[in-house]
C-alpha positions in Angstrom: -26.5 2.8 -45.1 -25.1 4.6 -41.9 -20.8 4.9 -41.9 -20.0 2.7 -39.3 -17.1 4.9 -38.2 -19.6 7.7 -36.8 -22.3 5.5 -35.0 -22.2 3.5 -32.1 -24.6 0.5 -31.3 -26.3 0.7 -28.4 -30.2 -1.4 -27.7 -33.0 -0.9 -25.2 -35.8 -2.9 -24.8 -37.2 -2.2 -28.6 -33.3 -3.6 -29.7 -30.5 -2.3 -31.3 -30.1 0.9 -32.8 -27.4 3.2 -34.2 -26.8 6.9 -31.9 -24.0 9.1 -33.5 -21.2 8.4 -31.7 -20.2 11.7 -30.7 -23.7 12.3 -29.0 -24.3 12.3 -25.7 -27.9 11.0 -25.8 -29.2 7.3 -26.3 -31.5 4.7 -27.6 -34.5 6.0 -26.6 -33.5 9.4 -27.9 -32.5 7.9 -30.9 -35.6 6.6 -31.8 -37.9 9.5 -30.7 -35.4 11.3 -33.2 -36.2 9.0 -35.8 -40.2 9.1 -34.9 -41.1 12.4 -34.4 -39.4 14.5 -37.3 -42.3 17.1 -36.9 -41.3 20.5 -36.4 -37.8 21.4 -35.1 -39.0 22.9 -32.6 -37.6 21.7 -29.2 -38.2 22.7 -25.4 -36.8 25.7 -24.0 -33.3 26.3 -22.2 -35.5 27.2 -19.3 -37.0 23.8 -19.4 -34.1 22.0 -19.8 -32.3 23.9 -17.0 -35.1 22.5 -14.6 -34.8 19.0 -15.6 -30.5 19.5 -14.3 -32.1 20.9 -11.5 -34.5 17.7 -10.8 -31.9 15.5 -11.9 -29.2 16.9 -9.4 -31.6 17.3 -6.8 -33.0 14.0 -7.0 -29.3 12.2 -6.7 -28.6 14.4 -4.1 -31.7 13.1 -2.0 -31.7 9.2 -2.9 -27.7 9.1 -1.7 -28.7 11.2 1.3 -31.1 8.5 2.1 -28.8 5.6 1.1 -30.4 4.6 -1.9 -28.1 5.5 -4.4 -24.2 4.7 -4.1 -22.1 7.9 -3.6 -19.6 7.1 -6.9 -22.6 7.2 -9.3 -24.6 9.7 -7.5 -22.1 12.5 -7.2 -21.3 11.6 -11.1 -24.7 12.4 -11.8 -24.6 15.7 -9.8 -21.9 17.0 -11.7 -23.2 16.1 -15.2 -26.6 17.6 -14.2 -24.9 20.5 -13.2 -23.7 20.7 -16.7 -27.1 20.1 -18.0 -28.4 23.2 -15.8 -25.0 25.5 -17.2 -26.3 25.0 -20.7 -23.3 22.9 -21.8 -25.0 19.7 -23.3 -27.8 21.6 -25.0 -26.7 21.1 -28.5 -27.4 17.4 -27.5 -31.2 17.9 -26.7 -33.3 17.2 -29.9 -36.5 15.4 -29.1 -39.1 17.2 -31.4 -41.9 19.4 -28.8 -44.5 17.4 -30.7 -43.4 13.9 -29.4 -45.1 11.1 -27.5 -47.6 12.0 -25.1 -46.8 13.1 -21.8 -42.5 13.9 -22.6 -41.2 10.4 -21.8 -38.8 11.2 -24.8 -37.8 14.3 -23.4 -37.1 13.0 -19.6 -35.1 10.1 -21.1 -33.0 12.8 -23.3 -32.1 14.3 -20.1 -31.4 10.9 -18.5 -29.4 9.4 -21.5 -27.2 12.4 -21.4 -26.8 12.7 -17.7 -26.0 8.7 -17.9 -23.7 8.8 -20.7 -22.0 12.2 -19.3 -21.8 10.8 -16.1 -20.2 7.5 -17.3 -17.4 9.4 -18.7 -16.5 11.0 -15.6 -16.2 7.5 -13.8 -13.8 6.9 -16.9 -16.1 5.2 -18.9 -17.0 5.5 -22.8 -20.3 6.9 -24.0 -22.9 3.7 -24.2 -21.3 1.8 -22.0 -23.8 2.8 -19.1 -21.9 2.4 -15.8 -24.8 5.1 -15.0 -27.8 4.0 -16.0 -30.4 6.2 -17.2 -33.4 4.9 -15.6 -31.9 2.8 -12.7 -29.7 5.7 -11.8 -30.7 9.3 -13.1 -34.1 8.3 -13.1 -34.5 7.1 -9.6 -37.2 7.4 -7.7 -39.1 10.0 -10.7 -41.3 9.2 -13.6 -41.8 11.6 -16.7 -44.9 11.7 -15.4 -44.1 13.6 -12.2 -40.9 15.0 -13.4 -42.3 16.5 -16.5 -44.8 18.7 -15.2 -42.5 19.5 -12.4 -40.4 21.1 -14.7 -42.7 22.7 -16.5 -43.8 25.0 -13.5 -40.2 25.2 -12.2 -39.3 27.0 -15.9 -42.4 29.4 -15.6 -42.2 30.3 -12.3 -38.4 31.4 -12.4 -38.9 33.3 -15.8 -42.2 35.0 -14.7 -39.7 36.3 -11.5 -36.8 37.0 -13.2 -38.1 38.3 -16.2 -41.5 38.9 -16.8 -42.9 40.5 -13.6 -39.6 42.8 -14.2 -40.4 43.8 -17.3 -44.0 44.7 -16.5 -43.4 46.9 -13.4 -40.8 48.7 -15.7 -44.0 49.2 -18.5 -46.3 50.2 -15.7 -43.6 52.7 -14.2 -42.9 54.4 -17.5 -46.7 54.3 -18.3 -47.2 56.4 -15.1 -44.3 58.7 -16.1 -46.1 59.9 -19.6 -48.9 60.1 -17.5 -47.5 63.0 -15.4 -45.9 63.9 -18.3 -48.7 64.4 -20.3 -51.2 65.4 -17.4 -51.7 69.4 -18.0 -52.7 68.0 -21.9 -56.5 68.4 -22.3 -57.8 66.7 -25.5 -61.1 65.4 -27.4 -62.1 62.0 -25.6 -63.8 59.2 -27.7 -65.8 56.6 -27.2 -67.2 54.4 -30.0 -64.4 56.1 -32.2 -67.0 59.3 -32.2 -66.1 62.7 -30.3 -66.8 62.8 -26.7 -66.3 64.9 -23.4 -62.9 66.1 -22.7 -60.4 64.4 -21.2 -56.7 64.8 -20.0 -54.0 62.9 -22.5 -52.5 61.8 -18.6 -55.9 60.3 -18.3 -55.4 58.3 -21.1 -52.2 56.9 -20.1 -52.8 56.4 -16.2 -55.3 54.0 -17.4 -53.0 52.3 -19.5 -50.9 52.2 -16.5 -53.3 50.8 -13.8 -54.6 48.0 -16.7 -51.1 47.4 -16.3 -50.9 46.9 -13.0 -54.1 45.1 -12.6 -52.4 42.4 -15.0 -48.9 42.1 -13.3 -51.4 41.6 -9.9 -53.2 38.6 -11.4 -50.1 37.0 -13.3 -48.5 37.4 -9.8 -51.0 35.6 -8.0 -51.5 32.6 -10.4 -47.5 31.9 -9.6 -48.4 30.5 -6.5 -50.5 27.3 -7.6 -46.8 26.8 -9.9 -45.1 26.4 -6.5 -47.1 22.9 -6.0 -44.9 20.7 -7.6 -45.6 16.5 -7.6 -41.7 15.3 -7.6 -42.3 11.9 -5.6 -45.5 10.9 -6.7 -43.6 9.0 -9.7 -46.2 7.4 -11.9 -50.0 7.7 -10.7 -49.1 9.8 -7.4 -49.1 6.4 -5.4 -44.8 7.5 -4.7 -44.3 3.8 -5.7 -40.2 3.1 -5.7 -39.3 5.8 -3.5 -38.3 6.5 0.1 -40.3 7.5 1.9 -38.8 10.7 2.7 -37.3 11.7 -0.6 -40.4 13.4 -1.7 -40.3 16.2 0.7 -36.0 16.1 0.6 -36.3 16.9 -2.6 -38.7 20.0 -3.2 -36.8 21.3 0.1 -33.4 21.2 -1.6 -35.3 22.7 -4.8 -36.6 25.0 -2.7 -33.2 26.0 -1.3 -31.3 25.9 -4.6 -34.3 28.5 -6.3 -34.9 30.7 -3.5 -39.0 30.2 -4.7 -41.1 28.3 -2.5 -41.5 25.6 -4.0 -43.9 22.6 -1.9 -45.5 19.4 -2.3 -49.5 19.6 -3.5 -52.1 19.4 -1.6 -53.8 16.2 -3.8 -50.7 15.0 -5.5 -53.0 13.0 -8.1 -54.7 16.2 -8.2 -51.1 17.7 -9.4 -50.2 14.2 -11.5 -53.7 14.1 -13.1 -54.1 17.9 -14.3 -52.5 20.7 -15.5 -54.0 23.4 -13.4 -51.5 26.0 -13.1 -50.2 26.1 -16.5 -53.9 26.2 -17.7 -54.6 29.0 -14.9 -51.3 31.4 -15.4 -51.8 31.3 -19.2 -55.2 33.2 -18.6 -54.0 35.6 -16.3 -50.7 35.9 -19.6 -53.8 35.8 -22.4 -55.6 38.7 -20.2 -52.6 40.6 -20.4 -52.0 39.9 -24.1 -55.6 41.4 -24.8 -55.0 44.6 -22.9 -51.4 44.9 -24.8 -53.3 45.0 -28.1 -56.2 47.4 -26.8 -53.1 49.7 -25.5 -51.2 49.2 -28.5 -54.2 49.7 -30.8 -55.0 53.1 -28.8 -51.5 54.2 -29.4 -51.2 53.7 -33.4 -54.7 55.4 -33.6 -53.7 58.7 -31.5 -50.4 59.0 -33.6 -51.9 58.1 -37.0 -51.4 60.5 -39.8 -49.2 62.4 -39.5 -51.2 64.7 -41.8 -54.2 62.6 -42.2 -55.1 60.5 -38.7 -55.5 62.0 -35.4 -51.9 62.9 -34.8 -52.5 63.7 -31.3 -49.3 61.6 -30.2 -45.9 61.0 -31.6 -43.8 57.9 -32.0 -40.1 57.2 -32.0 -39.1 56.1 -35.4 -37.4 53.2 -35.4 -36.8 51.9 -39.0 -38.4 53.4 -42.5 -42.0 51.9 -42.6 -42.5 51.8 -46.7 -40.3 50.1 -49.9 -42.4 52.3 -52.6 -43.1 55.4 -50.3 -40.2 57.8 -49.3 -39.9 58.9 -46.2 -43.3 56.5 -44.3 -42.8 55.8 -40.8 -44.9 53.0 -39.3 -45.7 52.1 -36.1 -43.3 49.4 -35.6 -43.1 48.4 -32.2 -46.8 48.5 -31.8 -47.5 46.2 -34.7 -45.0 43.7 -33.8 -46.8 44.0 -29.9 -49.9 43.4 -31.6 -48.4 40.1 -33.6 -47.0 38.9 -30.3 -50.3 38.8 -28.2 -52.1 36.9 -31.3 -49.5 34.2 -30.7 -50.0 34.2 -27.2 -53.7 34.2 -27.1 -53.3 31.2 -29.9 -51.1 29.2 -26.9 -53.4 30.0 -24.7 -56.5 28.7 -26.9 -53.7 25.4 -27.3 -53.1 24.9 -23.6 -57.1 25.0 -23.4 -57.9 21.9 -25.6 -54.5 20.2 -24.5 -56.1 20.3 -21.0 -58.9 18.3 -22.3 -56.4 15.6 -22.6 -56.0 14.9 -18.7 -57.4 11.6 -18.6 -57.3 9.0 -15.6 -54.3 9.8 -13.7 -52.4 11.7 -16.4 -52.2 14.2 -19.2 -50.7 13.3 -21.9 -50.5 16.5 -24.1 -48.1 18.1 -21.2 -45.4 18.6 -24.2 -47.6 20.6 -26.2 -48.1 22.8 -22.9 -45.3 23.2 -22.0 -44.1 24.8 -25.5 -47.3 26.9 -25.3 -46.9 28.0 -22.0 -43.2 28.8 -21.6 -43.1 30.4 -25.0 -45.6 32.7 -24.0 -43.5 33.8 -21.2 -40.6 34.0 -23.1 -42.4 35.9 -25.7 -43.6 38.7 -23.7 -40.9 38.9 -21.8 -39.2 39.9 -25.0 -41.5 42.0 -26.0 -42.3 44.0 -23.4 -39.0 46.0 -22.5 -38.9 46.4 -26.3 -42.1 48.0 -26.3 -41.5 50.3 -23.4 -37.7 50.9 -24.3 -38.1 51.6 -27.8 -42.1 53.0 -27.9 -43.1 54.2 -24.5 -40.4 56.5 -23.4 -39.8 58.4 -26.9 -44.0 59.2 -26.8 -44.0 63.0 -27.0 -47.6 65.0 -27.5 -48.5 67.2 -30.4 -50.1 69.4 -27.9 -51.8 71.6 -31.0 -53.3 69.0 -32.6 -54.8 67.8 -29.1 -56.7 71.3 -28.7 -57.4 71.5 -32.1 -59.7 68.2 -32.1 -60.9 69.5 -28.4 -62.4 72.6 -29.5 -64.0 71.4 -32.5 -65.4 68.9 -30.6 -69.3 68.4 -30.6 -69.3 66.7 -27.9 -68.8 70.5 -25.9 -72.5 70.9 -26.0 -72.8 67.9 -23.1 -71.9 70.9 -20.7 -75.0 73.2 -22.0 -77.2 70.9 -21.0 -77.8 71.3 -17.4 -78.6 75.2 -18.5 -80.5 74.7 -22.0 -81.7 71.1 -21.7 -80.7 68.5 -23.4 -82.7 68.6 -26.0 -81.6 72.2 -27.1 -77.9 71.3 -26.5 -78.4 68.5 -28.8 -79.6 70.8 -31.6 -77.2 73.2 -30.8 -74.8 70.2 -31.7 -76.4 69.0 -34.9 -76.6 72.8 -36.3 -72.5 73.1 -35.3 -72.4 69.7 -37.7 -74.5 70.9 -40.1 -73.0 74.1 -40.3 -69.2 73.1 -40.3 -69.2 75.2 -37.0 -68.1 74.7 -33.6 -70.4 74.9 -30.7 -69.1 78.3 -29.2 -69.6 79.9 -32.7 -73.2 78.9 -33.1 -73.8 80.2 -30.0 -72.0 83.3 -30.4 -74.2 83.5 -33.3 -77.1 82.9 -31.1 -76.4 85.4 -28.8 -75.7 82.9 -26.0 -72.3 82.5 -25.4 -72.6 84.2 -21.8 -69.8 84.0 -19.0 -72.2 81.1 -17.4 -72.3 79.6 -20.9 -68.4 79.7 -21.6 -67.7 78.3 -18.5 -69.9 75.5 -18.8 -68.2 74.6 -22.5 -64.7 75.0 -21.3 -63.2 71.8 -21.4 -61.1 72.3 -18.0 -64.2 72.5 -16.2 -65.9 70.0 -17.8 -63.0 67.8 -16.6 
């Protein structure tokens, strides 16, 4: 039995039901509550801030265009406004694995805008002098709104925060490049010794894979700018002026500062989910270069007695609860956890895209969690990674030569003078011998000046 005293009756077109009475949200709320106990997990504060914006800019519009009286509308404004400030978020509890398409999560944003709204006219919470769906739902759908949002969220985190963070990585990525640039060391290739190379090398590649993936997440961002808002339920704009759906992306537009514009096919835009499905490859190629990056770096500094031991990492926290003194690679691992999960969303944004059938998809909840927590999660990650990894890298200079000249690999320069053939025994009697190359051919009588030249790893490089 519910207490009476905390509950408030309210019905929609299921019937009655019981919302806590200090809540801002409603019956349909209520219900999906009820239903959809799955995961508590719930959308982002990025999401949610771009359904205020929707909700304020689509009041704005239908009372610019005499649709919606001024009283309710500039009610609405203000209570959106506190939807977009983060101050009703506590009230925003639809599960992310809800019914298909976010209907649940557009009417928590609608129920709490009505009721909020209400109370700023002076009237009580369930009362409804705003209504959610006459009202704050005018002239939008979930199913044009929802996506909408979606790309609104990504595209203002992958600006402010993402694409940042990146160019930061890239920048101190070319840094340690310089840095390390006069370093000449072993190269590898299949894990197995091979022609020298310059530890800058190594990093300015790590820097341009970089800055190849900032360039193709940038250029996905622009398909995120199509947004649908006006095409309401199938993209047939059906209980809208005519002229609110370009009034509205404009003062979107305007309030963003990203140019936001209406799609090219809007039942292209209400039926699929192209750019989320696009910019999460370009975010699942980056997350694959992260881990190749990350996995070099743990494999240069391993040891540091017993691994290659080539590079050192900042320690950031003891690595070991039975052994004194261990220092992992932190930072790396936790980089390499992170991409996992992000290629996982990426593989879940994949099948969910199956789901666009007819004129809608209805897995757009499940995509948008995916999708925006990818962002968010490399977005965390990556300053971490370059603020707490990258910039304390320092070489072990000694260890780099000492792999270099041992390297059998040194006999690739002898073989434009002796042939490949020789050079390759040459190599295999160094192995054999526990030897390096320029002592089996000082043993040979053949380390000439030509020969020394043509084994010195700066002029190999």
């Amino acid at each position: 039995m519910h207490d009476s005293k905390q509950y408030r009756t309210e019905k929609d077109t299921m019937g009655k039901i019981l919302v806590p009475k200090d809540k801002y949200y409603g019956p349909q709320t209520q219900r999906a509550v009820e239903n959809f106990q799955i995961s508590g997990l719930k959308l982002p504060r990025s999401f949610i801030e771009a359904q205020g914006i929707i909700k304020a800019a689509a009041a704005t519009s239908n009372m610019e265009l005499g649709m919606l009286p001024k009283d309710k509308g500039k009610a609405i404004v203000q209570a959106a406004e506190e939807v977009i400030e983060g101050k009703w978020d506590d009230h925003f509890v639809v599960d992310v694995y809800q019914a298909g398409a976010g209907t649940s999560q557009n009417m928590n944003a609608n129920e709490i805008i009505a009721n909020r709204a209400t109370e700023i006219l002076g009237g009580t919470l369930g009362t409804y002098q705003v209504h959610g769906n006459d009202h704050v739902n005018m002239a939008q759908s979930t199913n044009d709104t929802f996506p909408a949002a979606i790309q609104m969220a990504a595209a203002r985190s992958l600006h402010q925060r993402l694409l940042p963070a990146l160019f930061q990585l890239q920048k101190e990525l070319e840094r340690k490049a310089e840095e390390f640039m006069p370093i000449v060391k072993s190269g590898r290739t299949h894990l197995h010794d091979a022609v020298p190379i310059r530890l800058g090398h190594e990093f300015s590649g790590y820097a341009g894979t970089i800055q190849s993936a900032y360039q193709q997440i940038e250029s996905t961002i622009d398909l995120l700018y199509e947004i649908g808002l006006g095409g309401n339920a199938v993209g047939t704009i059906i209980n809208t002026h005519p002229d609110y759906p370009k009034k509205v992306i404009d003062k979107i537009r305007n309030r963003t500062e990203l140019p936001f514009r209406q799609p090219k096919s809007m039942f292209s835009f209400m039926q699929n989910r192209n750019a989320p499905i696009r910019t999460m490859q370009a975010l699942k190629e980056l997350a694959i270069h992260l881990i190749k990056i990350t996995s070099d770096l743990r494999l240069l500094a391993s040891g540091p007695r017993t691994g290659l031991a080539e590079i050192t990492l900042p320690a950031v926290q003891p690595g070991s609860t039975i052994m004194p003194g261990k220092v992992n690679p932190a930072i790396l691992e936790m980089t390499h956890m992170v991409c996992c999960q992000v290629i996982g969303y990426e593989t879940t944004i994949t099948t969910a895209g199956l789901a666009s059938e007819l004129e809608i998809n209805v897995m757009s909840p499940v995509i948008a969690h995916s999708f925006l927590e990818s962002i968010e999660l490399l977005s965390n990650t990556i300053p971490t990674l370059t603020e707490k990894c990258i910039i304390g890298i320092q070489a072990k200079e000694d260890n780099c030569r000492k792999w270099m000249e041992s390297s059998l690999s040194l006999v690739t320069g002898l073989s434009p003078i002796l042939g490949y053939d020789y050079a390759s025994q040459i190599g295999l009697e160094a192995e054999e011998k526990n030897m390096t190359i320029q002592q089996i051919l000082q043993q040979k009588g053949l380390l000439t000046e030509k020969i020394k030249k043509a084994i010195d790893p700066e002029t190999m490089i």
